[in-house]
N, C-alpha and C positions, 0 to 999 in steps of 0.2 A: 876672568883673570887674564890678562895679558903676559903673563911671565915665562909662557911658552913659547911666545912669538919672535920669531928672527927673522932678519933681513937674509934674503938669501938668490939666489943667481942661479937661473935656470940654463944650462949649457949642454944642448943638445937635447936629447931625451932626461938629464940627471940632474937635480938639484942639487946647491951648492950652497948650505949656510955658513954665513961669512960671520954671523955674531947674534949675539942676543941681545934684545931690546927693553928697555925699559918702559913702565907704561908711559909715558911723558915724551919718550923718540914714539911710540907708537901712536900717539895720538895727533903728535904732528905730524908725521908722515901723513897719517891720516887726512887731518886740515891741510895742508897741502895738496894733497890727492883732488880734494873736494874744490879746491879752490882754479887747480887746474881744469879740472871738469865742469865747474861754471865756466870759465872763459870761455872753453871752448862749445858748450853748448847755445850761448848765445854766437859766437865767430861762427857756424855752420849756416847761419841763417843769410852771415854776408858772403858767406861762400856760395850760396845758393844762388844769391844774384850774381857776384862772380860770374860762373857757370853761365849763368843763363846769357851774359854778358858776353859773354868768350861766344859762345854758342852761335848768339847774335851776328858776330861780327864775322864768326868763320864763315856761316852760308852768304854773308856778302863775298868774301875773298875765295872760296873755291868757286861758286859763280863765275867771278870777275877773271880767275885762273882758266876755266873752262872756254872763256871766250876771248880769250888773249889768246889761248894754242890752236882753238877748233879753225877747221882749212876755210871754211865758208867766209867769202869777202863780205858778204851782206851779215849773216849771221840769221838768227832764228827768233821768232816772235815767242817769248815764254813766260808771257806774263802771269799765264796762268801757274807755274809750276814756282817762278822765283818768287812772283808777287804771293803767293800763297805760303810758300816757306819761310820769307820775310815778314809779313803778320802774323804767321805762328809764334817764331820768335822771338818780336817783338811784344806778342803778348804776354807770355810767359814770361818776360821778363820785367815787365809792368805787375806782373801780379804777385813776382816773387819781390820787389822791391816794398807794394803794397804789404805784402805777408809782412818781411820786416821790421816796418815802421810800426804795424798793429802790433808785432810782439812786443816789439822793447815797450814802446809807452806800456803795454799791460803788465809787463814785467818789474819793469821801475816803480810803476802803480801799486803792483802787489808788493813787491820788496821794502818799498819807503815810505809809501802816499802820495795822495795827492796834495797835500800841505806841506811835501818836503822838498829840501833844497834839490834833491835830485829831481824829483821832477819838474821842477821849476827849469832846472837848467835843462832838462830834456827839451819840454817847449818851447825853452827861448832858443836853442840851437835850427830845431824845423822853423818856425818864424823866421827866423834869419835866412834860411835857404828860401824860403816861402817872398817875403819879401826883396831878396835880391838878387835871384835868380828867377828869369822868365820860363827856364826850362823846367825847376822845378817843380813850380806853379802849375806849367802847362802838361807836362806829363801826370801831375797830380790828379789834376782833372780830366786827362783822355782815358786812363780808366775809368772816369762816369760815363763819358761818351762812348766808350765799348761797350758796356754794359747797356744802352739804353738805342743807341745805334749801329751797333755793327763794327766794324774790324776799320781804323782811323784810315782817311784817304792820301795814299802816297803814292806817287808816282817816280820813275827812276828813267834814268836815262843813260846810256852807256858809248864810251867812244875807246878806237885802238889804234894801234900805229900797224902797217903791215908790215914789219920786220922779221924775218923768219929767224933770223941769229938772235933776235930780244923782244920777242910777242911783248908788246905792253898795253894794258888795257885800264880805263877809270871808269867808275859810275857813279853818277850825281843821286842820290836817294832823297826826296823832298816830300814836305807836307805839303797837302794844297789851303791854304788858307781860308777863300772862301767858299771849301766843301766844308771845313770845320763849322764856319761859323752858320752857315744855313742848316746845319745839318742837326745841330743843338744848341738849345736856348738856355742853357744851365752852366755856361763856363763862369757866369760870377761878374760884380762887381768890378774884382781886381785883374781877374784875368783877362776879362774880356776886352777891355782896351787895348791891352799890350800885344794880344793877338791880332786883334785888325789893325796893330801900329807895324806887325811882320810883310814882308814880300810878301807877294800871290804864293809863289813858290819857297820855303824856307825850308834850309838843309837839318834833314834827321839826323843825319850822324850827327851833328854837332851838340843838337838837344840834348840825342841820347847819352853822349860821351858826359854832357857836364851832369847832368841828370844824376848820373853814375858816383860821378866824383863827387856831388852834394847828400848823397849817400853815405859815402864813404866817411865824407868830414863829417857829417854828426855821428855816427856812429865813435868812431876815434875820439873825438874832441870829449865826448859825453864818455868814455871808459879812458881816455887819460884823465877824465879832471875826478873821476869816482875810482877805479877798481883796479886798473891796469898794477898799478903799484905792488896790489895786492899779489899780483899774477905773477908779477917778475920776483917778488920778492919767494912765493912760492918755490918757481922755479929754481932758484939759487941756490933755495935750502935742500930742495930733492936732488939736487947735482952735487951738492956736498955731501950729503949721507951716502950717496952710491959712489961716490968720489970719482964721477965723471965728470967733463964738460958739459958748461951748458949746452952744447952744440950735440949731445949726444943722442940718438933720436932712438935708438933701440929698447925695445920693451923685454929687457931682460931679468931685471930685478922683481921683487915681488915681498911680501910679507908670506912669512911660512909658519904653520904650526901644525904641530904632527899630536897625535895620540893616540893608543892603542885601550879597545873596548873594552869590556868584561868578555865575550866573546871571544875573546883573541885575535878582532877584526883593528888592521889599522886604517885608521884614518888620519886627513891631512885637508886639511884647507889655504888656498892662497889667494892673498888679494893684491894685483900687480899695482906698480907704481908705474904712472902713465909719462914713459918719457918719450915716448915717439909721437904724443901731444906736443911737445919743445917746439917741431915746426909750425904748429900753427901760429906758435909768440911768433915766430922768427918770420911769418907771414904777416904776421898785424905790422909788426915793427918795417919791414917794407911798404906793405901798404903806406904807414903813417908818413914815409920818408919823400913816398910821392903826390901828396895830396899838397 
């Protein structure tokens, strides 16, 4: 029975029921609830690369910070320390991107099929990265090359101004083209011309940036044209019943119901309404704004 259930506002240590619910508000709240926590159970996964992303790019820039202030006019040979923190990073973040692509296509797989329009539009979206983007293609395949060779060959080069009122420092981060191609004979058909069509030397960051971003646009493009709707529409409805803003991120509210045992024991249960989930919309909706 649902007839005991209230919406209710937890302030402080003390519960606060604001009204009683009907089974038909409780059920939606409910579907709502549900629908919030799909989103963002698949959004964690692009968070994950995010991260790893962010991650990435911090140990080039505190690096690059390090050696822009340190007094030494020559500087210090560390290849062993940057080059090693730089293919860490870069792997992990090849493999969290990997993780993501395996999930959704299984996810959509399991949710739709393989005969439905969702996944159909799933693999025409990677196709489309696949065929018109070289970085997509080539980072798709340097995780085979890791796996079967060893950690991808880059090399980096670094210059500064000696200004002591505005240290400035750059660093070129590059693949070596033909360590890739001698080094494995599995880059394909498609790919392999386009990489012997690269410089000897061809800049990582660049790869990795669009790499990123062709992530991003399937993932978006594939939950705008399926789910998103679904998501905003949730969120609208759970910001009306607690008669907050969308904007409002705190997880104060809750479903509450009380009842007292034969015992004389009370009990109470509550299942919270996830609005401090609202920032991760308000993150996708950024994300989307920049791709």
């Amino acid at each position: 029975m649902h007839s005991n259930i209230e919406l209710a506002r937890v302030e402080r240590d003390s519960i606060k029921t604001l009204r009683r619910l009907n089974e038909s508000e409780v059920q939606e709240i409910r579907d709502c609830n549900k629908e919030i926590f799909d989103f963002n159970r698949h959004f964690k996964l692009v968070e994950y690369v995010l991260y790893n992303f962010a991650y990435f790019k911090a140990c080039i820039e505190n690096n690059l910070q390090s050696f822009a202030t340190e007094t030494d006019t020559i500087g210090r040979y560390d290849l062993d320390s940057f080059g090693h923190e730089v293919n860490i990073t870069l792997l992990n973040l090849m493999m969290s991107a990997r993780t993501f692509l395996d999930h959704m296509e299984t996810s959509v797989n399991r949710e739709h099929g393989k005969a439905s329009s969702e996944f159909k539009l799933f693999k025409s979206l990677t196709a489309k990265e696949f065929d018109d983007k070289f970085s997509y293609k080539f980072m798709y395949k340097l995780r085979n090359y890791v796996q079967h060779c060893g950690m991808p060959p880059l090399s980096y080069s670094k210059t500064k101004t000696l200004d002591n009122e505005a240290p400035f420092a750059t660093l070129e981060l590059q693949f070596n083209r033909n360590a890739l191609l001698s080094g494995y004979d599995e880059w394909g058909a498609i790919v392999k011309p386009e990489l012997e069509a690269q410089q000897e030397q061809f800049d990582a960051f660049f790869i990795v940036d669009e790499f990123i971003t062709s992530i991003l646009r399937i993932y978006i493009c594939f939950t705008d044209s399926t789910s998103f709707h679904k998501t905003k529409k949730a969120r609208e409805r759970i910001a009306e019943i607690i008669s907050q803003p969308e904007s409002y991120f705190d997880d104060d509210y809750c479903l509450f119901s009380a009842s007292e045992s034969e015992d004389g024991k009370f009990n109470f249960s509550m299942s919270w309404i996830p609005a401090s989930l609202f920032r991760k919309i308000e993150h996708y909706l950024k994300l989307r704004s920049e791709i």
